[in-house]
C-alpha positions in Angstrom: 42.2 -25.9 59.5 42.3 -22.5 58.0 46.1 -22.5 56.3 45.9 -18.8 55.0 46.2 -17.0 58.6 49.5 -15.6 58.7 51.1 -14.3 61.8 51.9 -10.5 62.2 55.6 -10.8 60.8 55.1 -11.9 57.5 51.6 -10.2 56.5 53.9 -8.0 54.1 54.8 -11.6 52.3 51.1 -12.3 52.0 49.8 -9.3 50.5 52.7 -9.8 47.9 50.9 -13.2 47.1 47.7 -11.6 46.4 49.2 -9.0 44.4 49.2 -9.1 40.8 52.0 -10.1 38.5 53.6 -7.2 36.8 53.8 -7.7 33.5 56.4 -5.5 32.4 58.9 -7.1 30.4 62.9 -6.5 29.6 63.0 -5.9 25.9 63.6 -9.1 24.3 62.5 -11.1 21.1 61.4 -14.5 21.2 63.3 -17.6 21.3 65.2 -19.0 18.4 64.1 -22.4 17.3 65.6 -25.6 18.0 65.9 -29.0 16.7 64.0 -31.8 18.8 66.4 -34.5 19.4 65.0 -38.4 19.8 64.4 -39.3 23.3 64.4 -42.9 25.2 62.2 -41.8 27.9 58.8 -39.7 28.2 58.7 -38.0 31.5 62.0 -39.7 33.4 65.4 -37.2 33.1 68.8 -38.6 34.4 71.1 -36.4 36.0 74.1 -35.1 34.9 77.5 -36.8 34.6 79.8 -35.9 38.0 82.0 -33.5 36.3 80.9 -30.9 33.9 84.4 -30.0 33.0 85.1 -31.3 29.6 81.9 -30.0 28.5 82.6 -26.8 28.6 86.1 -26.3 28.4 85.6 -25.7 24.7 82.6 -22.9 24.9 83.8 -19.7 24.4 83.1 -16.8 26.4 80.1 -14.6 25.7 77.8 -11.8 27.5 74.9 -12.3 29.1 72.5 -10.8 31.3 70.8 -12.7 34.1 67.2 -11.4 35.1 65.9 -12.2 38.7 62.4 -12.0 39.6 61.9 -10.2 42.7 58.7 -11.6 43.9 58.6 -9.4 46.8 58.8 -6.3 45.0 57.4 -7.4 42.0 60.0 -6.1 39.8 62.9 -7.6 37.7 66.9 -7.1 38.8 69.9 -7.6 35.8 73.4 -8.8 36.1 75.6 -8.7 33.4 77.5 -11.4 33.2 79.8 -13.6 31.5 78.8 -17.0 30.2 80.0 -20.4 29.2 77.4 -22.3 27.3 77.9 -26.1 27.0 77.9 -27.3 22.9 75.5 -30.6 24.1 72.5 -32.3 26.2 73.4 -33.8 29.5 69.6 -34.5 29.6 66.5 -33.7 28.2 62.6 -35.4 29.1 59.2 -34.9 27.5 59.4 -31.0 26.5 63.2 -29.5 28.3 66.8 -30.6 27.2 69.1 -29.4 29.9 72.6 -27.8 29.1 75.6 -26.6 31.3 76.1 -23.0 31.6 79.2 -21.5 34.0 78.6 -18.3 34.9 81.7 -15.6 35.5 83.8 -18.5 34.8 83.0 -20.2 38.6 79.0 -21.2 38.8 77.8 -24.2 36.8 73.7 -23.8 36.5 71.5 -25.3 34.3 69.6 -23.7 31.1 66.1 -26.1 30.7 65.4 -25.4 27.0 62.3 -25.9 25.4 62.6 -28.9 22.8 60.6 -28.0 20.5 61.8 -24.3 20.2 58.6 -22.3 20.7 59.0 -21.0 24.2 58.8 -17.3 23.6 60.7 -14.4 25.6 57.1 -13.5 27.5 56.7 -17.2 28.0 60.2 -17.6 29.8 59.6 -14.4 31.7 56.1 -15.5 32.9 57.1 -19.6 33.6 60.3 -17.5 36.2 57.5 -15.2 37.7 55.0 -18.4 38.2 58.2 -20.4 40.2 58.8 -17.8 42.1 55.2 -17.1 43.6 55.5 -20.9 43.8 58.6 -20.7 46.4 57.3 -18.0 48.4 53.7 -19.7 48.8 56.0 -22.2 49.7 58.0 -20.8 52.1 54.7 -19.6 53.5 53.8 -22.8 54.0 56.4 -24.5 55.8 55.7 -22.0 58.2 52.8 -23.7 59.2 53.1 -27.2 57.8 54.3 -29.9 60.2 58.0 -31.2 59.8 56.8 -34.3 57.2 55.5 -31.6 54.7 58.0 -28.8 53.5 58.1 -28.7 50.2 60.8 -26.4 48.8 60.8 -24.6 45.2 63.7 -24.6 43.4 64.9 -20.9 42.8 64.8 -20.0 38.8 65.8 -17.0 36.7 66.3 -15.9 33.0 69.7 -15.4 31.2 69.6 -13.8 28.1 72.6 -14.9 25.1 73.4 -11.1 24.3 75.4 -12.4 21.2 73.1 -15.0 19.5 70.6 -14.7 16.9 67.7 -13.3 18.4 69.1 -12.5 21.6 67.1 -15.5 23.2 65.9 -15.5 27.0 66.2 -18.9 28.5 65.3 -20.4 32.1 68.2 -21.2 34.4 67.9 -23.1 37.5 71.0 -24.6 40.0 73.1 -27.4 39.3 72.0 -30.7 41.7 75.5 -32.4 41.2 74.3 -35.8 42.4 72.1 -38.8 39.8 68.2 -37.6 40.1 65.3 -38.5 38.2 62.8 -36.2 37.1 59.2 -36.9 37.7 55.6 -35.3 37.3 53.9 -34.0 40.4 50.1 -33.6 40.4 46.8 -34.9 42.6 47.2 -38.3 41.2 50.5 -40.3 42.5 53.5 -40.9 39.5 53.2 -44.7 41.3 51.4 -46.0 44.2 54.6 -46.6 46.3 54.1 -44.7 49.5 56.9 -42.0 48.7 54.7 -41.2 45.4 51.3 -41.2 47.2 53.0 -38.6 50.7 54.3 -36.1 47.9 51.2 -36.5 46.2 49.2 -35.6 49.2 51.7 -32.9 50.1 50.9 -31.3 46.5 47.3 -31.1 47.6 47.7 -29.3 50.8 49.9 -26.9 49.3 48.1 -26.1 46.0 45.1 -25.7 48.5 47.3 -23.1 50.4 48.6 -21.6 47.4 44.6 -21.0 46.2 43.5 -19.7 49.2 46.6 -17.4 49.9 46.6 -15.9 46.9 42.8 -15.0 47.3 41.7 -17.3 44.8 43.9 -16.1 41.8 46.4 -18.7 41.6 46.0 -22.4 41.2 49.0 -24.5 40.9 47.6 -27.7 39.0 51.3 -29.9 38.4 55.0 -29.9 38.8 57.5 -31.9 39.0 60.2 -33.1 41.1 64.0 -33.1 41.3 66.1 -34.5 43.9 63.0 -34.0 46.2 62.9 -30.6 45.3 59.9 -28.7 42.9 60.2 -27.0 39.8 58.3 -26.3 36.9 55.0 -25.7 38.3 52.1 -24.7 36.1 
């Protein structure tokens, strides 16, 4: 079955697919380091507690900009914004600690921050840019896809800490409030229970999909999942 015919209405979406990434950047400097803690687990992250509250009731305020990736124009939007910035971990995994951040005092998201500090400003911009052609393929994709295959992106910007050091850009992503783990997604199934396996072989339709929209110039080799959601693809 040929997945990359798209019907008249969203041809618009799939030349925006094909297109290629623009690479201009808001003028940032890299990411300032930080310190690795020890982990219990390699690849599993637990999910946050059920209230965030007493985290951050002691973060001051400070500005920051969010940057949104428009994949459909191809451009970046700001926001300036207030943030709240939680002092400690709820989680981290393999290579991203996870952190509270409140947003205008009312939104809780979550900054993923690289563990081992080298994730530079172009890096952060490009991994925001790479999720987002990810959701739209996506979206693209459950057009066609029958009902027991729609996979859905999770949607991921960059905030920038205007008053730190270094003014570093991190990725944010939405709060899931409820217990998740956090597990790879590739060809090869995590496990071989059947849930594994189905989103296993839902990854290789897409990323097939994803090849062929983008006329050969984008392969999505892993992810991960949240809460039955993707993120991080690479």
């Amino acid at each position: 079955k040929n997945f990359t015919k798209l019907n008249p209405a969203r041809a618009y979406e799939e030349e925006v697919v094909k297109q290629p990434v623009s690479r201009e950047r808001p003028k940032q400097e890299s990411t300032k380091p930080s310190t690795k803690p020890d982990k219990k687990e390699d690849e599993l992250e637990r999910g946050p507690p059920k209230s965030v509250s007493d985290q951050l009731s002691d973060s001051p305020e400070e500005r920051g900009e969010r940057l949104t990736f428009q994949t459909e124009k191809n451009t970046w939007d700001s926001q300036q914004l207030t943030v709240q910035v939680a002092k400690k971990m709820f989680s981290f995994g393999a290579k991203y600690g996870c952190i509270h951040i409140k947003e205008n005092g009312r939104r809780v998201r979550v900054l993923k921050k690289r563990l081992d500090g080298q994730e530079t400003t172009d890096e952060v911009y490009d991994r925001v840019k790479m999720q987002g052609l990810a959701s739209l393929c996506a979206k693209l994709f459950c057009e066609q896809a029958p009902a027991t295959c729609q996979p859905k992106v999770l949607p991921c910007e960059a905030v920038i800490l205007k008053q730190r050091p270094n003014q570093p850009a991190i990725r944010i992503e939405d709060l899931i409030p409820d217990d998740y783990e956090k597990k790879p997604l590739s060809l090869e199934p995590y496990t071989m229970s059947p849930e594994d396996t189905q989103e296993s072989h839902k990854f290789a339709a897409f990323q097939y999909f994803a090849y062929c929209q983008s006329g050969h110039g984008m392969l999505i080799s892993s992810a991960a999942i949240v809460a039955g959601d993707w993120t991080d693809p690479v």
